[in-house]
C-alpha positions in Angstrom: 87.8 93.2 71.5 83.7 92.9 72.6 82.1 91.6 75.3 79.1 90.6 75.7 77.8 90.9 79.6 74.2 89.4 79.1 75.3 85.9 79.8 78.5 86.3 81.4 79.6 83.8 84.3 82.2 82.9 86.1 83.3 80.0 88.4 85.1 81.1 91.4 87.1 78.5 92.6 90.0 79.5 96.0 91.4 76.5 95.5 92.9 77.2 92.0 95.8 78.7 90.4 96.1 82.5 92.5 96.9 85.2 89.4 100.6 87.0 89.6 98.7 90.4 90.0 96.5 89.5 93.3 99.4 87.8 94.8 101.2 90.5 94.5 99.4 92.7 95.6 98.3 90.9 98.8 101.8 90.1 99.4 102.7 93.9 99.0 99.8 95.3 101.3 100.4 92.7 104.3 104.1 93.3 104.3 104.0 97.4 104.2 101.5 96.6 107.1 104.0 94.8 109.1 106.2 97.1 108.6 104.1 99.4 110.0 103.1 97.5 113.0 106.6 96.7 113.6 107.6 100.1 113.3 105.1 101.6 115.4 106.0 105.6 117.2 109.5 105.0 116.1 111.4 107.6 113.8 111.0 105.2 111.2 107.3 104.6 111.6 107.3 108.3 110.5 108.2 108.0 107.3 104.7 106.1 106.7 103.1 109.7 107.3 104.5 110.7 104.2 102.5 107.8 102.2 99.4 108.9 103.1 97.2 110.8 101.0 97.1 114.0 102.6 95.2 117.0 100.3 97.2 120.1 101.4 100.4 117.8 100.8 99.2 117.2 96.8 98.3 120.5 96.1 100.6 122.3 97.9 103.9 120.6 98.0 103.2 118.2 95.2 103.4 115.4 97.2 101.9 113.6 94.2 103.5 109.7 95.0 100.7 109.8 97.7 98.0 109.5 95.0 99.2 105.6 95.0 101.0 104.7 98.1 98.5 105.4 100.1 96.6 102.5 98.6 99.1 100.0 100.6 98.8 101.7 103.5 96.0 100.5 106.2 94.6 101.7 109.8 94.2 98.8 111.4 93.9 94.8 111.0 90.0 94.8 110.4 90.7 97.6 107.4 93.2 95.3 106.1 91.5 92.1 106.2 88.2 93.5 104.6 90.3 95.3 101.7 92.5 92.1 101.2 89.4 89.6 101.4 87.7 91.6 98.6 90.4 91.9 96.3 90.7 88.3 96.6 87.6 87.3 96.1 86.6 89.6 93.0 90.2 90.0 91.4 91.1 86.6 90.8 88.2 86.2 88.0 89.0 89.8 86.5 92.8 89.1 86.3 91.7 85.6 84.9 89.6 87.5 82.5 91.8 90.8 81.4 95.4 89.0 81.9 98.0 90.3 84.5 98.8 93.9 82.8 95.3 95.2 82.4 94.3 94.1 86.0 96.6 96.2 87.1 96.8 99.2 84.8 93.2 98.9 86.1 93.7 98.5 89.5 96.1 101.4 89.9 94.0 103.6 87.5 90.7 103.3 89.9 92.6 103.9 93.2 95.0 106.9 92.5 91.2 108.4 90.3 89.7 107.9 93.7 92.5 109.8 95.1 92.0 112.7 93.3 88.6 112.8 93.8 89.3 112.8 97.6 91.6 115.5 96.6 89.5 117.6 94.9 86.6 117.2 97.4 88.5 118.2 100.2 90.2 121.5 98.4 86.5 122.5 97.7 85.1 122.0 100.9 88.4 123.4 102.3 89.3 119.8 104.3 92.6 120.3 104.2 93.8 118.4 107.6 92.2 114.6 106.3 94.6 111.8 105.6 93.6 108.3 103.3 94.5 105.1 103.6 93.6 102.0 102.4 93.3 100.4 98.7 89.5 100.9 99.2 89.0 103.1 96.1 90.3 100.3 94.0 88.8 97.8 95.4 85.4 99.2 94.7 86.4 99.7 91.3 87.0 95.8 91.1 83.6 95.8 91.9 82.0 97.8 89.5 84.0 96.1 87.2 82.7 92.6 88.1 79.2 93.7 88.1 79.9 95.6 84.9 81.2 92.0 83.2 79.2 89.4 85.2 75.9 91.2 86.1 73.8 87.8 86.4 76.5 85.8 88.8 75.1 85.2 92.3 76.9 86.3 94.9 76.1 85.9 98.9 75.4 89.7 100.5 76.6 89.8 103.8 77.5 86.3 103.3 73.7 85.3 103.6 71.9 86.6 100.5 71.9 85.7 97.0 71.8 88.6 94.6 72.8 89.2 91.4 76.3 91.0 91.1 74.9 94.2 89.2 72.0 94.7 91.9 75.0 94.1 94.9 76.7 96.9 93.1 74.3 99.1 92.9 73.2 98.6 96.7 76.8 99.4 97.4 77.4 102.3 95.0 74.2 104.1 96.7 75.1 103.2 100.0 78.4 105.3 99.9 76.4 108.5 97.8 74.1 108.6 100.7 76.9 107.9 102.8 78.9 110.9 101.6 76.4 113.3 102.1 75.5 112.0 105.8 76.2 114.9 108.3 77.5 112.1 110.4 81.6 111.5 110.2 82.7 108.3 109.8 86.0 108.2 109.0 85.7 106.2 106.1 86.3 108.4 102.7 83.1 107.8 100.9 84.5 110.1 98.0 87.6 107.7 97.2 85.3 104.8 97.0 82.5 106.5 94.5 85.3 107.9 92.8 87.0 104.3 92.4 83.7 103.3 90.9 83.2 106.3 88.9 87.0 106.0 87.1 86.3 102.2 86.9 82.9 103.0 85.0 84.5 105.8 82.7 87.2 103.5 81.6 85.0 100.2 81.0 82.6 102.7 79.1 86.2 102.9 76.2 87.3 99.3 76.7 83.9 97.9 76.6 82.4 99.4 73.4 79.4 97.5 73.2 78.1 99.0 76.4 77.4 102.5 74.7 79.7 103.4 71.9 79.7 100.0 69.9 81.7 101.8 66.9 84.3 103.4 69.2 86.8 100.9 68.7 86.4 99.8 65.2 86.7 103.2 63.9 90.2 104.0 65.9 91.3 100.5 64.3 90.1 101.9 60.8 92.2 105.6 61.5 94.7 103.7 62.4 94.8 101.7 59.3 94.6 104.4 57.4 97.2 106.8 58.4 99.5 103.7 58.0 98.3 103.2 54.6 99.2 107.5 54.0 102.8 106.8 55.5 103.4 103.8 53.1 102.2 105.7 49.9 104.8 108.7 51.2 107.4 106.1 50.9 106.4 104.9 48.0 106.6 108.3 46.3 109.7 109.2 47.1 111.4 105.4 46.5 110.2 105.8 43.1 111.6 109.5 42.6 114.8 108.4 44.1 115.1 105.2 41.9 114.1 107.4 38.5 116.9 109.6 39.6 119.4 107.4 38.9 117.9 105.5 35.7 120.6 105.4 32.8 
């Protein structure tokens, strides 16, 4: 399927019908959050150290669950409310868009790529002691995706200024490459969210043909079509050698 992204809109409307996939997963993120509040320094609070992405964990005791649960795992209220808000705001038209499945085959695809990314970044700058949280690397994928498929909507930056989604996106996606070269730490992994944006953009670049390889799809259809004509004129062959077998 194409899509065309020069005059692509959408209506957001909060009032309508809330997708399966973004309830969900709001549902799911506030509930393992009051778990963890409710849990707090008790023995079972513990066990929410293990969900976190922790490098040395991945690549030395292949901890590798931790490349998604720690996308439903947040540090505070504000971290939640942020994450939640935006997933809100920018998933319900996607999910509208892609259908339940894809959303989330995309959703889960952009946060556990940013987890490796933070991986990876941290075993080569020998980081070993950080831990993750937070479904931020996803969420910024959701972003380059709605900037990616509805550049011209206006949004409100900050709440306050209209711009066009593909110019917020870019303001965004530079803030957090300046950010993650600051000397200044932050505690906010700038890594997971570029790489978020950066597994996002790889995988709209297949799924969206038209935005660089426009025969991409149309020639897998035609391999396909083709090896499935091969298999049929196998079957033919040897239907008709078995049939002449047994002619009288």
């Amino acid at each position: 399927m194409r899509y065309s992204t020069r005059y692509r809109y959408t209506s957001f409307d909060p009032s309508g019908y809330l997708p399966t996939g973004v309830k969900w997963l709001l549902i799911s993120n506030v509930a393992v959050f009051l778990l963890m509040y409710l849990a707090g320094r008790s023995s079972f609070g513990q066990v929410f150290s293990l969900l976190a992405l922790a490098p040395v964990a991945v690549v030395y005791h292949l901890a590798v669950w931790q490349l998604a649960t720690y996308l439903f795992l947040h540090a505070g209220i504000w971290h939640l409310l942020v994450n939640m808000f935006t997933l809100w705001m920018f998933g319900i038209s996607l999910e509208r868009e892609w259908g339940t499945r894809r959303f989330l085959k995309y959703y889960f695809l952009c946060g556990v790529g940013a987890g490796v990314c933070d991986v990876v970044v941290s075993a080569l700058v020998g980081n070993w002691g950080t831990r993750t949280v937070g479904a931020s690397g996803a969420i910024y994928g959701l972003l380059l995706a709605f900037g990616v498929l509805y550049p011209n909507q206006t949004i409100f930056f900050n709440f306050l200024f209209p711009i066009k989604a593909k110019y917020f996106v870019m303001i965004y996606g530079a803030i957090e490459l300046l950010s993650a070269f600051s000397a200044n730490a932050s505690g906010v992994s700038n890594i997971a969210h570029l790489g978020g944006m950066l597994f996002g953009y790889a995988y709209l670049k297949l799924r969206l043909p038209d935005l660089r390889f426009p025969g991409l799809r149309q020639q897998f259809q035609e391999w396909k079509l083709q090896r499935a004509k091969r298999k049929f004129q196998v079957y033919l062959r040897k239907h008709d050698s078995n049939r002449d077998r047994w002619v009288n």
